[in-house]
FILONU-994484 format. One record per residue (C-alpha): x, y, z; residue in three letters; residue number from 0. Coordinates in Angstrom, 3 decimals. Each point is the difference from the previous one (the first is absolute). Example, Ala and Ser with C-alpha at 12.3 -4.5 7.8 and 13.67 -1.06 7.14 Angstrom:
REM FILONU-994484
         u         v         w  code  pos
    12.300    -4.500     7.800   Ala    0
     1.370     3.440    -0.660   Ser    1
END
This chain:
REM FILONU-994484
         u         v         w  code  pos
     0.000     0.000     0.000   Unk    0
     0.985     3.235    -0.652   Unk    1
    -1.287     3.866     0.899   Unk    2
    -0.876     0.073    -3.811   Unk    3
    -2.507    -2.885     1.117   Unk    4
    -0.462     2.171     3.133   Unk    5
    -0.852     3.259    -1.389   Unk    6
    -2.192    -1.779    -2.490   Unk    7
    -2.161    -1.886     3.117   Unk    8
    -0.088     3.662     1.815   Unk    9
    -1.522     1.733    -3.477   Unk   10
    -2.336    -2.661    -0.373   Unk   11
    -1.027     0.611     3.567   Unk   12
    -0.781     3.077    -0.344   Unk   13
    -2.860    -0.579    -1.984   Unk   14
    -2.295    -0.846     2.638   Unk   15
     0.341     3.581     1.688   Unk   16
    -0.415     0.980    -3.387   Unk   17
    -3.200    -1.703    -0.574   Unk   18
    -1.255     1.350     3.707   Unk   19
     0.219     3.811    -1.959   Unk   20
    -2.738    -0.396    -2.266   Unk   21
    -2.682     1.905     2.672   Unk   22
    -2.367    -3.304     1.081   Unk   23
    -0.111    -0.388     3.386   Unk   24
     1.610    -3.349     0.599   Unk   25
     2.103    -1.895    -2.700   Unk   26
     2.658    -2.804     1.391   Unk   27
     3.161     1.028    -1.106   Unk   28
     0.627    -4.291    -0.332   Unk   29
    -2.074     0.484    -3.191   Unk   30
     2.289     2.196    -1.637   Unk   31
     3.106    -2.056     1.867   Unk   32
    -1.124    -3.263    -1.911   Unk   33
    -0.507     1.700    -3.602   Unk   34
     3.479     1.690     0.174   Unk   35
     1.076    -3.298     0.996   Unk   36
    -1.255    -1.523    -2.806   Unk   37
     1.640     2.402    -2.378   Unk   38
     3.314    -0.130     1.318   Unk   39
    -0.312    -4.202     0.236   Unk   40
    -0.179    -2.949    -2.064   Unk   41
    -3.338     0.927    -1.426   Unk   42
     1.418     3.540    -1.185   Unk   43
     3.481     1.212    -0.351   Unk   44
     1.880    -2.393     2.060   Unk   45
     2.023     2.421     1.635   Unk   46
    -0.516    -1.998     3.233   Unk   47
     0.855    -3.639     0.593   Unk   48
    -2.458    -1.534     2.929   Unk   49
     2.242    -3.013     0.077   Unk   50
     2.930     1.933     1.102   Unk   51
     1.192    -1.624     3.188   Unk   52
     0.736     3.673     1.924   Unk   53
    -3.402     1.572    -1.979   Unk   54
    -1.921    -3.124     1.481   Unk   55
     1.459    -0.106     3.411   Unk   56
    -1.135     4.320    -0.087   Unk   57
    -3.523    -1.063    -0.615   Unk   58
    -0.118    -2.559     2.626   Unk   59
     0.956     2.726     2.233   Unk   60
    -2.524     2.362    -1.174   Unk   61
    -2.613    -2.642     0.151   Unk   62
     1.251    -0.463     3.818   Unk   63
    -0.386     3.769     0.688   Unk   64
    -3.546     0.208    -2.151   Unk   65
    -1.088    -3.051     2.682   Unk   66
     1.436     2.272     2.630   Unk   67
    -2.357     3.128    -1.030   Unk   68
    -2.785    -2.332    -0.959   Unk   69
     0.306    -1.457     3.628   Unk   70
     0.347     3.994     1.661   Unk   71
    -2.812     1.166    -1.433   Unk   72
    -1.866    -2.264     1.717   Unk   73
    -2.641     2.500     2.184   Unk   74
     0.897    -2.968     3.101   Unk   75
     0.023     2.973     2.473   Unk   76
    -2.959     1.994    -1.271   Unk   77
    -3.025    -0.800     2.585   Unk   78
    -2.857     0.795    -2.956   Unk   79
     1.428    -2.857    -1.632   Unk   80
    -1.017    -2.164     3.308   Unk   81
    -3.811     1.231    -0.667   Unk   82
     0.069    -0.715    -3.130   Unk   83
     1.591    -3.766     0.094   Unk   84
    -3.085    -1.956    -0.266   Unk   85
    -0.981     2.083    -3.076   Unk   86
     3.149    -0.857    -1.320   Unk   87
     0.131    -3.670     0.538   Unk   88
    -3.837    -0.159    -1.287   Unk   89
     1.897     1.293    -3.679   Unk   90
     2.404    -1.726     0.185   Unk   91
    -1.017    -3.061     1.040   Unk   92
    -2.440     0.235    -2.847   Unk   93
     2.513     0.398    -2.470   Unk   94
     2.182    -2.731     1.475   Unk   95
    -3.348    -2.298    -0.625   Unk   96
    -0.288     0.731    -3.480   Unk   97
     3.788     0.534    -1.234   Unk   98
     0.112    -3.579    -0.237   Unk   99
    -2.580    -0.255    -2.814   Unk  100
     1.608     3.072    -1.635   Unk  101
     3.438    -1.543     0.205   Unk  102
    -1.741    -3.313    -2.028   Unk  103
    -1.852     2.561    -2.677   Unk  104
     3.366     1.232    -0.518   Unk  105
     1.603    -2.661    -0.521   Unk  106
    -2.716    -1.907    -2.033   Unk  107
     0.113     2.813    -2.188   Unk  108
     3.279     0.189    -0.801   Unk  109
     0.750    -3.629     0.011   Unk  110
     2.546    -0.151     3.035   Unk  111
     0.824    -1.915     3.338   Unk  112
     0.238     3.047     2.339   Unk  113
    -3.565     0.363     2.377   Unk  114
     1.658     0.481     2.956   Unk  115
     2.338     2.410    -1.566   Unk  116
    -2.638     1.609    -1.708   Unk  117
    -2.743     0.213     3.246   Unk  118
     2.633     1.383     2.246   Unk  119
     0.626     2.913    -2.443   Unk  120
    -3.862     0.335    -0.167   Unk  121
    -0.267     0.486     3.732   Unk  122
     3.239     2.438     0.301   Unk  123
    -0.144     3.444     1.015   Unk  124
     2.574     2.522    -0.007   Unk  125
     0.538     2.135     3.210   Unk  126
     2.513     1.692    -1.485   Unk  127
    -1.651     1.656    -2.906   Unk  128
    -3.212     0.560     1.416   Unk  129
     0.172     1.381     3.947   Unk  130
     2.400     2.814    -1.157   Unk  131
    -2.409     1.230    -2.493   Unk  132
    -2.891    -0.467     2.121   Unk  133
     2.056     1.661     2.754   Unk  134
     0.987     2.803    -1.765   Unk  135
    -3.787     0.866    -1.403   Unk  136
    -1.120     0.004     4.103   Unk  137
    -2.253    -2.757    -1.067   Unk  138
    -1.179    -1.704     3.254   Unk  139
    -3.228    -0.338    -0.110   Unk  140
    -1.831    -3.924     0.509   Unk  141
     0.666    -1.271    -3.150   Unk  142
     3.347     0.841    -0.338   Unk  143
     0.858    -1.151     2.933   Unk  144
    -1.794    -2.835    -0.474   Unk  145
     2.351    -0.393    -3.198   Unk  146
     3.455     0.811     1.565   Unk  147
    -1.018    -3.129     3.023   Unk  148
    -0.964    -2.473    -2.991   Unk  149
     3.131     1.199    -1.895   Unk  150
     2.282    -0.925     3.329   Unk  151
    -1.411    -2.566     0.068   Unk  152
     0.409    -1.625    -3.667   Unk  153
     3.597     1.187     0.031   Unk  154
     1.068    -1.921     3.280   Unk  155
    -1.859    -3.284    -1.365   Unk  156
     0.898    -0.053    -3.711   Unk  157
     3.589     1.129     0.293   Unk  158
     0.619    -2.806     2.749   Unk  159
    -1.444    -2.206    -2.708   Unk  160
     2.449     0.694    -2.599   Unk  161
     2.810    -2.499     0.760   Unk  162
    -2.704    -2.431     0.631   Unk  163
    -1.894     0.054    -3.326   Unk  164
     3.558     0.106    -2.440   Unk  165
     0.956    -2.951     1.340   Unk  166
    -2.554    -1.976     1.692   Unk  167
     2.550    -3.017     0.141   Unk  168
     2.276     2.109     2.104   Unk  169
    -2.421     1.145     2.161   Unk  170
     1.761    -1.568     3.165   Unk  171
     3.478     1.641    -0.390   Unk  172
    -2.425     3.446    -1.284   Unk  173
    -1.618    -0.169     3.535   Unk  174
     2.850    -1.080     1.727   Unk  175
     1.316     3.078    -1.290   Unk  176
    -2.554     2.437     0.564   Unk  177
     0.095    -1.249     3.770   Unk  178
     3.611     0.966     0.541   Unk  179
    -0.598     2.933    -1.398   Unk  180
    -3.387     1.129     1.976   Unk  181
     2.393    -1.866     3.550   Unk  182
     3.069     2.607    -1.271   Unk  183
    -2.708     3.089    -0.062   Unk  184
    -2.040    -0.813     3.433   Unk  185
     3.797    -0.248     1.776   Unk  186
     0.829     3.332    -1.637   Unk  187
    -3.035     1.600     0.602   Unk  188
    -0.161    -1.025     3.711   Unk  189
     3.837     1.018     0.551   Unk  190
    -1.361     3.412    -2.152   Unk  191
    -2.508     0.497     2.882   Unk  192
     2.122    -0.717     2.767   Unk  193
     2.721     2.635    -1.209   Unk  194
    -2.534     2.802    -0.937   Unk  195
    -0.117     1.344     3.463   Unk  196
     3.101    -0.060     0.749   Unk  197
     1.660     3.905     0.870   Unk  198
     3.403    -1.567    -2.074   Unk  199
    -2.074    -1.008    -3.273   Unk  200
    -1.980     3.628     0.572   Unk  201
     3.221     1.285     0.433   Unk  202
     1.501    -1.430    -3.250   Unk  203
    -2.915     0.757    -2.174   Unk  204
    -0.260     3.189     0.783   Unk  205
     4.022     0.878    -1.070   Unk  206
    -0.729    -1.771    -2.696   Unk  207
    -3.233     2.379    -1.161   Unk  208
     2.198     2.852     0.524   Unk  209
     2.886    -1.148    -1.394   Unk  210
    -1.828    -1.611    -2.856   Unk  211
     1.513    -3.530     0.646   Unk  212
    -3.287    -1.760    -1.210   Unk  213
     0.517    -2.572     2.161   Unk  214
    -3.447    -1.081     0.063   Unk  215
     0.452    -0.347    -3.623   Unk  216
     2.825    -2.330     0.332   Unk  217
    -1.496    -2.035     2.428   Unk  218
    -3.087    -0.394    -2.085   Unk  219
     2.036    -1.133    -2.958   Unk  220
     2.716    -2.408     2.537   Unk  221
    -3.560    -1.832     1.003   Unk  222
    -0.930    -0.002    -4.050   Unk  223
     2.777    -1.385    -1.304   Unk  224
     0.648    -2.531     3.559   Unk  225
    -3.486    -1.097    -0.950   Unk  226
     0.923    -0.727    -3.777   Unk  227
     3.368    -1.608     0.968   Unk  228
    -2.353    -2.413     1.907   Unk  229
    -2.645    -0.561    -2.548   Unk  230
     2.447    -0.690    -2.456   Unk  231
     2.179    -2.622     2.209   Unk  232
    -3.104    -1.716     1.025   Unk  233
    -1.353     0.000    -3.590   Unk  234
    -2.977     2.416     0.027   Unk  235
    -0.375     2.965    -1.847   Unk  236
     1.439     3.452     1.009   Unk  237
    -3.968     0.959    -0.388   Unk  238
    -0.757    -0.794     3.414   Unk  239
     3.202     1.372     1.587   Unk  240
    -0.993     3.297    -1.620   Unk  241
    -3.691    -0.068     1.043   Unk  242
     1.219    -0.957     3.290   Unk  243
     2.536     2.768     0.616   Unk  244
    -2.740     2.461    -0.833   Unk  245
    -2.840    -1.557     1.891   Unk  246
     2.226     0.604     3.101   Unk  247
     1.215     3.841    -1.181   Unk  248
    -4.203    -0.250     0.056   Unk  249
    -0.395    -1.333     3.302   Unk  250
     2.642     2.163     1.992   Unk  251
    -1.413     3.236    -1.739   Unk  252
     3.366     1.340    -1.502   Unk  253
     0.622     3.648     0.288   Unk  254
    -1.035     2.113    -3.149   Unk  255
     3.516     0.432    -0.910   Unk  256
     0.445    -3.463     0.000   Unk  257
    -2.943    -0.470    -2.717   Unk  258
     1.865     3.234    -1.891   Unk  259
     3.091    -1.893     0.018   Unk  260
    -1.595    -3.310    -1.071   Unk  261
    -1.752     1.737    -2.876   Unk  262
     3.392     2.073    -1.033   Unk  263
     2.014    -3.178    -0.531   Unk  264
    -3.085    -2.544    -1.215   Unk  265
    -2.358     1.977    -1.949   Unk  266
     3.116     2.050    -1.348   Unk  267
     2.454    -2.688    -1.244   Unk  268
    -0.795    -3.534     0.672   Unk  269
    -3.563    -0.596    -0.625   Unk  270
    -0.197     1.932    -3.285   Unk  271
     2.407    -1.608    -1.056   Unk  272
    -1.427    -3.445     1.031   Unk  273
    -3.039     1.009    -2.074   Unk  274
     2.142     0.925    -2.701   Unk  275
     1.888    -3.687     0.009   Unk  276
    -3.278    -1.102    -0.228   Unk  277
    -1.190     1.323    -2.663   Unk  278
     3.246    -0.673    -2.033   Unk  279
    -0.418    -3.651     0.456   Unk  280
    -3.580     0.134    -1.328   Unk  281
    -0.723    -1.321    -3.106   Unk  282
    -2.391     1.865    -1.821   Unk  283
     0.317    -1.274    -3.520   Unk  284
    -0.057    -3.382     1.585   Unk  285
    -3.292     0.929     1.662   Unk  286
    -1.328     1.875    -3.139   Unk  287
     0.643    -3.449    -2.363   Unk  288
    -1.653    -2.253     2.449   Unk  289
    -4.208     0.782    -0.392   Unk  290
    -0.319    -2.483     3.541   Unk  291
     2.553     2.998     2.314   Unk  292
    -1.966     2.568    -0.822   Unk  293
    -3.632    -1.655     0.228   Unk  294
     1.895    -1.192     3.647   Unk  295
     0.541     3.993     0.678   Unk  296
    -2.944     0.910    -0.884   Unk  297
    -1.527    -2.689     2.336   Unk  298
     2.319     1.057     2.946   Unk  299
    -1.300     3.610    -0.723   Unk  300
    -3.808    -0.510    -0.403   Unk  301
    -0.031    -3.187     3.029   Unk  302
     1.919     1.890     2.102   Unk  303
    -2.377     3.392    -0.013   Unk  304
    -3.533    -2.247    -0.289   Unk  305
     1.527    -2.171     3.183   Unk  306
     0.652     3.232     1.534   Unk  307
    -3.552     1.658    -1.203   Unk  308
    -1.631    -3.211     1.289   Unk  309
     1.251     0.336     3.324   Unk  310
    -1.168     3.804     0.536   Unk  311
    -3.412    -0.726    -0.594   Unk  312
    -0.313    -2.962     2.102   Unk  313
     1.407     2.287     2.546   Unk  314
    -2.144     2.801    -1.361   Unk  315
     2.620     2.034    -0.283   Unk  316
     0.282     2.681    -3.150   Unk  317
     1.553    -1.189    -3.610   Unk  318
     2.853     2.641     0.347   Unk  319
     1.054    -2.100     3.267   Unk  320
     0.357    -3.148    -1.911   Unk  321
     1.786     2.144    -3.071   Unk  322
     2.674     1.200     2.428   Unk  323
     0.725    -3.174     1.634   Unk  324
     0.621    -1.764    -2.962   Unk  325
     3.515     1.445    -0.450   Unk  326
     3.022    -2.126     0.025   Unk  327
     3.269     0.463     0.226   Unk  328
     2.582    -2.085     2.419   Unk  329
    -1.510    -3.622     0.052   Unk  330
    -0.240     0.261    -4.355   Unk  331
     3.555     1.700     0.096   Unk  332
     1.308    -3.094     2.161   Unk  333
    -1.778    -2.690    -1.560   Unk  334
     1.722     1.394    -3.677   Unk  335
     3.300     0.194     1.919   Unk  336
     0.265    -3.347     1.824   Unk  337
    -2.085    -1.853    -2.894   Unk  338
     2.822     0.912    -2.692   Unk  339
     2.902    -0.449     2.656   Unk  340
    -1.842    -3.570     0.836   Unk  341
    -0.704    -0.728    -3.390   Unk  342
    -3.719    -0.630     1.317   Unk  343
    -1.234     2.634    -2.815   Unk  344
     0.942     0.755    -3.717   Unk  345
     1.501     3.585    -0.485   Unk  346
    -3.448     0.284    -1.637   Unk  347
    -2.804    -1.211     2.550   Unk  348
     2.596     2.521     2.039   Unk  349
    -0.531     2.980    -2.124   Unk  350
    -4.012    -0.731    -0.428   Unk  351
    -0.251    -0.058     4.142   Unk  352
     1.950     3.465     0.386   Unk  353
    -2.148     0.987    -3.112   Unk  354
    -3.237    -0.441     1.661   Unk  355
     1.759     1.718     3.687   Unk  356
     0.435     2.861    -2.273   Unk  357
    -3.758     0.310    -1.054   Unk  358
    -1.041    -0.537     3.394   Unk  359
     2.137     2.938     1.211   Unk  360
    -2.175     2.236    -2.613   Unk  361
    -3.069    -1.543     1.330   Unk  362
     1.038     0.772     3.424   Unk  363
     0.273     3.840    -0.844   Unk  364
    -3.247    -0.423    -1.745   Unk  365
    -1.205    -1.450     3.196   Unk  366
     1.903     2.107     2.477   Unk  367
    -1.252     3.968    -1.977   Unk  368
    -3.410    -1.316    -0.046   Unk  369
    -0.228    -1.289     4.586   Unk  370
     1.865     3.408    -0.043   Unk  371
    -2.815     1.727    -1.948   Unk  372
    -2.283    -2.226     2.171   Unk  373
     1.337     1.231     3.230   Unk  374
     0.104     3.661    -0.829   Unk  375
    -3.742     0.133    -1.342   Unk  376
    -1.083    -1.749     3.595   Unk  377
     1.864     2.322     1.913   Unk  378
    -1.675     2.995    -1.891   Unk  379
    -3.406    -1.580     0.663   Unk  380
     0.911     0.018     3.185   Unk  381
     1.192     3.628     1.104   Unk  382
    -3.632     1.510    -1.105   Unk  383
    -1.631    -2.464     2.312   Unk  384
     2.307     0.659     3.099   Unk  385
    -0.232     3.867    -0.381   Unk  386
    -3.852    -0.565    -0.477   Unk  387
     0.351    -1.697     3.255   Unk  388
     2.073     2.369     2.273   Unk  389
END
């Protein structure tokens, strides 16, 4: 690898933020991260090699720190999110019913062995993408609270499932794994707690805020990458050791600096350029020659938004919940990522599942504008009535 290669990830990166100008209110820059990707890849100008041992072992590092954010964004701490649990497990418990039929459409339709594969990308959620923007719009009203519990939810479930469904025949060794992993992060988390209160680690943190030592950083990313070491000795994937660094940065309730530094390093450098990896290994004139990938994105696309649909009018919840909930990001982006390095998918099934994450993050801001809308029209129903009222 060189810092041509380097320079050319970095440009490519950029056109997420890039996309994000364009004036709507919410656009994941991932979209724009995967099409420059693309470009710059096998299926375009092939300016960057995926199989490049030190351009692979970057993305596998990005992929840990996207787990980490994916895992910290997490609202663990936020009490609303208590109230609105059994909301939240009604959805997704209803989606984690039917997925399973959805995963066999799918693969009926396009003429492959992967259900399990296929339902547990149907039930996925992605934290990540949508609590920020749901966050940032001050939406936190019922429903989309209701959305960001069943969203938890699907995300701690399905990306737990992961190593499970690739290789059901190494499901031992997968859980095995994923046990020494979750043992590593309840030792760390209770020594965490212990040392919290302490005047010395008080002491220490605070030189380090006004020195700028971002030790908190560091300690996050020594727990990350202890956590991978251990995943990848014990022969699980670096998935979990990422979700489980950030699911205890959750827990703790890092200080905001701490998120500022996270998002300076990840959503800076490694995970666009993880996105961009990704999207130069896809295979777009692969999936573009093969009639079967696309019907299978399309069927990813349409089962994954009617599963979603179904399950907010069970719960009688509106459409635009079900819209936003449908967006995935992490459990498609490691099930593309470990499939290839597995050899469990084709670079082609690969490209049609990040495909189909891709249209679900445009649903999502479909989905996400309109409970937005939603919420804002209530609330202005509302403030006649209460000054009626008083």
């Amino acid at each position: 690898m060189s810092f041509e290669t380097l320079l050319v990830i970095v440009l490519a990166g950029l056109a997420g933020p890039l996309l994000g100008v364009s004036g709507r209110r919410f656009v994941p820059v991932v979209i724009g991260e995967i099409l420059a990707g693309v470009l710059v890849g096998r299926t375009g100008l092939g300016l960057v090699d995926p199989s490049n041992a030190t351009v692979a072992f970057l993305g596998t590092v990005g992929f840990a720190m996207l787990m980490l954010t994916v895992g910290m964004h997490l609202p663990l701490r936020d009490e609303r999110l208590a109230h609105s649990l059994p909301s939240g497990l009604l959805l997704a418990g209803i989606v984690g019913l039917l997925a399973p039929l959805g995963g066999l459409a799918a693969a009926r339709l396009a003429g492959t062995a992967h259900v399990a594969i296929y339902a547990v990308l149907i039930a996925s959620g992605s934290a990540a993408v949508l609590l920020p923007a749901l966050q940032e719009a001050g939406a936190d009203g019922p429903d989309a609270l209701a959305v960001m519990a069943q969203v938890t939810i699907a995300d701690v479930v399905t990306i737990l499932s992961v190593p499970i469904v690739l290789a059901p025949g190494n499901t031992a060794n997968a859980l095995l794994g994923s046990a020494l992993v979750a043992l590593a992060v309840l030792l760390l988390l209770s020594a965490a707690r212990l040392l919290t209160g302490h005047p010395w680690v008080h002491h220490v943190r605070s030189l380090s805020k006004q020195r700028h030592w971002a030790l908190d950083l560091r300690m996050s990313l020594l727990v990350l990458f202890f956590l991978a070491w251990i995943a990848d000795k014990s022969g699980t994937s670096v998935l979990i050791a990422g979700f489980g660094a950030g699911l205890m940065v959750a827990v703790i309730g890092g200080p905001k600096r701490l998120s500022t530094q996270v998002r300076g390093v990840a959503d800076g450098f490694f995970i666009p350029l993880y996105f961009v990896v990704l999207g130069a290994q896809m295979d777009l004139r692969g999936l573009l020659q093969h009639p079967s990938m696309l019907l299978l994105t399309g069927a990813l696309v349409l089962l994954n938004v009617l599963v979603h649909l179904i399950a907010v009018l069970l719960a009688r919840r509106p459409l635009s919940a079900g819209m936003a909930a449908s967006a995935q990001l992490g459990v498609p982006a490691a099930v593309s990522s470990l499939g290839l390095e597995q050899g469990v998918l084709s670079p082609t099934v690969a490209t049609a599942i990040v495909a189909a994450a891709v249209c679900s993050l445009v649903v999502c801001t479909l989905g996400v504008e309109s409970l937005i809308g939603r919420e804002q029209e209530l609330q202005s129903s509302r403030d006649p009535q209460l000054m009626a009222r008083s």
